[in-house]
C-alpha positions as CSV (number, residue, x, y, z in Angstrom):
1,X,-0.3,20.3,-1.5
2,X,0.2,16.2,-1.4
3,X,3.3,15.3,-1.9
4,X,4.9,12.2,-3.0
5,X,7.9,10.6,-1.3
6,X,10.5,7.8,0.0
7,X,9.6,7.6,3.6
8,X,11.8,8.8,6.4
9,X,12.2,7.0,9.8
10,X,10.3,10.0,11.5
11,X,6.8,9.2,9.3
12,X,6.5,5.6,11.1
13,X,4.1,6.6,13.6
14,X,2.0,8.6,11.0
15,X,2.3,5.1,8.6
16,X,1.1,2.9,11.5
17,X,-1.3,5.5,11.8
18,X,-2.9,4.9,8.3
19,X,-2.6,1.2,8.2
20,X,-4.5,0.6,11.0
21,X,-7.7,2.9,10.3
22,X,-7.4,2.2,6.8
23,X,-7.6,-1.6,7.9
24,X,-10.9,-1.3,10.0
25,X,-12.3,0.9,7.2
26,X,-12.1,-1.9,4.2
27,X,-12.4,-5.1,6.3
28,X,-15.3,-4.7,9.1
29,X,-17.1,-8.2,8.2
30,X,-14.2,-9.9,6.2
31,X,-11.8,-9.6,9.0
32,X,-12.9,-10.2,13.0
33,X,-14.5,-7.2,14.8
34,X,-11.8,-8.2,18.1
35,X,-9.0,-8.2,15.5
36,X,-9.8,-5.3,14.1
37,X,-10.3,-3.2,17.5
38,X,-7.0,-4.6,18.3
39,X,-4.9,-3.0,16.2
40,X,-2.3,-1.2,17.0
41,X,-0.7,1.6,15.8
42,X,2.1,1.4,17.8
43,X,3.4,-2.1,16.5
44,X,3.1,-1.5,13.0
45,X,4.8,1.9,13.5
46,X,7.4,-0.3,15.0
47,X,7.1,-2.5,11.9
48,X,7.2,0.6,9.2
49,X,10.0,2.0,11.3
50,X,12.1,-0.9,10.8
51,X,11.4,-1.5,7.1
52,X,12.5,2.4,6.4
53,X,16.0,2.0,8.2
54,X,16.5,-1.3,5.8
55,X,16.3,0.9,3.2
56,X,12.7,-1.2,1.2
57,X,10.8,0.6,-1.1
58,X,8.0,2.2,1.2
59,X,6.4,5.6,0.1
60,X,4.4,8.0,1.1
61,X,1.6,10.7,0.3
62,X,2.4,13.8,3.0
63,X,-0.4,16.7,2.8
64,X,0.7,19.8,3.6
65,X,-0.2,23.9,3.1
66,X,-3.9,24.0,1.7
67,X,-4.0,20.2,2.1
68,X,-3.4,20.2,5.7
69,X,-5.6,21.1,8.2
70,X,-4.9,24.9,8.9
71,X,-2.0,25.2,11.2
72,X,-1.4,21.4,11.2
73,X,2.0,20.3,10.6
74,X,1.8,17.9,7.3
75,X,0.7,14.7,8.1
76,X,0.7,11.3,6.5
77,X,-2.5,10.3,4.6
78,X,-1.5,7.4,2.5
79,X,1.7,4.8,1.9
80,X,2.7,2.2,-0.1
81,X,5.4,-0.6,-0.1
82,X,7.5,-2.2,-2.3
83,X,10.1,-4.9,-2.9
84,X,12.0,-7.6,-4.9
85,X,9.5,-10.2,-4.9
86,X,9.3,-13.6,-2.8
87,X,7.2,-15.7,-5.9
88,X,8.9,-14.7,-9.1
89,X,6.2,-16.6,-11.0
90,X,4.1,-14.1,-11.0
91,X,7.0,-10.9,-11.4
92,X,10.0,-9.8,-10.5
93,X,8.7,-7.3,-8.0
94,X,5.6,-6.9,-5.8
95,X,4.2,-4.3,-4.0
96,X,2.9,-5.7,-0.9
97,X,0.6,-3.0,0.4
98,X,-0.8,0.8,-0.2
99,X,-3.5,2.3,1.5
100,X,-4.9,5.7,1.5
101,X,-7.2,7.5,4.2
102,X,-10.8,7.3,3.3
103,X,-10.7,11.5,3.4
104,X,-8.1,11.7,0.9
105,X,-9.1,9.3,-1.6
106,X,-10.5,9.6,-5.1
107,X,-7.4,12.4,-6.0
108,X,-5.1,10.2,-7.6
109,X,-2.9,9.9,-4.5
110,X,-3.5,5.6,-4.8
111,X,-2.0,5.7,-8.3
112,X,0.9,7.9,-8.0
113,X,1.8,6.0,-4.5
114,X,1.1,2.9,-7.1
115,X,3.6,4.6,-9.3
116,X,6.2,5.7,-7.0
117,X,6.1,2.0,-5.7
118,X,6.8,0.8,-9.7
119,X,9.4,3.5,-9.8
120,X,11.0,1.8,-6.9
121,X,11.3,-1.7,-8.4
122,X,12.7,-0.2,-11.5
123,X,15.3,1.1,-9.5
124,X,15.5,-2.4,-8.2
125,X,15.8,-3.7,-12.0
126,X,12.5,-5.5,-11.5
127,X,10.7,-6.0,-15.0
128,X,7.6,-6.9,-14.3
129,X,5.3,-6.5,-11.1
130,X,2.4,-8.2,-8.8
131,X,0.4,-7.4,-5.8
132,X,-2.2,-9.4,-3.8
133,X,-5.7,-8.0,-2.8
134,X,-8.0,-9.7,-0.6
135,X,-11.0,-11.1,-2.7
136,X,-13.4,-8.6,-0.2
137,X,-11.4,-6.0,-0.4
138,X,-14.0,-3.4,-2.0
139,X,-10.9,-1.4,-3.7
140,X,-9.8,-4.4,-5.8
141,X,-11.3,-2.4,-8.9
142,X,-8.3,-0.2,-8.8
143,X,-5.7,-2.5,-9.2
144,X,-8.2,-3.6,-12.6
145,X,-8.4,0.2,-13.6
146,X,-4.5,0.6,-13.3
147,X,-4.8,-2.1,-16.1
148,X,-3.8,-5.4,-13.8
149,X,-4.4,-8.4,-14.7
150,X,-5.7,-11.4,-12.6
151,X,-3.2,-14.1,-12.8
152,X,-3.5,-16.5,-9.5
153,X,-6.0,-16.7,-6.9
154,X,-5.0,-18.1,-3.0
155,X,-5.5,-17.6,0.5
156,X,-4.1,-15.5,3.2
157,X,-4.8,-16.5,6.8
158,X,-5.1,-13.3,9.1
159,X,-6.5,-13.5,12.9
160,X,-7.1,-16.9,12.2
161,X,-9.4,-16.2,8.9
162,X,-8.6,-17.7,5.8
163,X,-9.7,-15.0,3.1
164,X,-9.5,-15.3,-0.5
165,X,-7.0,-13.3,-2.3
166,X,-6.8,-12.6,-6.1
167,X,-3.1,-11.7,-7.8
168,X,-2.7,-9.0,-10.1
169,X,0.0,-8.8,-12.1
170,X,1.6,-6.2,-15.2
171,X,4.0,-7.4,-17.4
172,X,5.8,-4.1,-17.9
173,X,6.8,-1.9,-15.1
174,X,7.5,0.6,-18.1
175,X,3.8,0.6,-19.2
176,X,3.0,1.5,-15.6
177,X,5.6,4.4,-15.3
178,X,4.5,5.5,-18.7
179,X,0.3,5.6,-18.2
């Protein structure tokens, strides 16, 4: 079974976890080879550990009984996160990141993290959404599929790259809870 949930301080290390391999799995030749054998699960455990006690809007996707390795306690194979947002041009809420293990992907667990993120923003009394994707990122169909809209383009510097991004935006969070 993959369950859906708000995170809890104890899933940190198990979020750091999946943002750092999902990071060298999408970005090997957009992002540095040094960067990416750099990172560290540790800090952004740290990071994720500090964003759950402040009570933001971070999820995530916990496999567990058939889903889990047999006599593996359930593990963390996906997050997202979520908050008010910081250019209210483009919405009133923006979720900020959501990644899923390669093993666990293509069963639906990126849109209901997707959805559990919009849920959160409701919550928040957030209208309308956005997200940024990296140009290269090769899952920027999905934000498409989940009926997003491109609505800005920019750039993001990371390691000391300046990488395209493209921002997708839904007018109603209600459409998204609803699909």
């Amino acid at each position: 079974m993959i369950a859906i949930r708000r995170a809890r301080p104890a899933d940190a290390t198990g979020i750091g976890m999946v943002h750092v391999a999902s990071w060298r799995s999408a970005y090997p030749g957009v992002l540095p080879d040094d960067f990416l054998a750099n990172l560290s699960s540790a800090r952004q455990s740290t990071y994720y550990e500090r964003a759950i006690r402040a009570e933001s809007g971070v999820n995530v996707a916990v496999a567990s009984g058939s889903d889990a390795l047999p006599h593996a306690i359930p593990h963390i194979v996906g997050f997202s996160t979520a908050r008010r947002a910081r250019q209210l041009q483009l919405g009133d809420g923006e979720i900020e990141t959501l990644y899923v293990l390669d093993d666990w992907k293509d069963r639906g667990l990126g849109r209901r993290l997707f959805r559990a993120s919009a849920q959160y923003l409701a919550l928040l009394g957030c209208r309308s959404l956005f997200l940024w994707v990296l140009a290269d990122n090769p899952a920027r169909w999905f934000y498409e599929h989940l009926g997003g809209k491109r609505v800005a383009t920019g750039s993001v510097s990371v390691a000391g790259t300046d990488l395209a991004q493209i921002a997708f935006a839904w007018d109603r969070v209600e459409a998204v809870l609803e699909g």
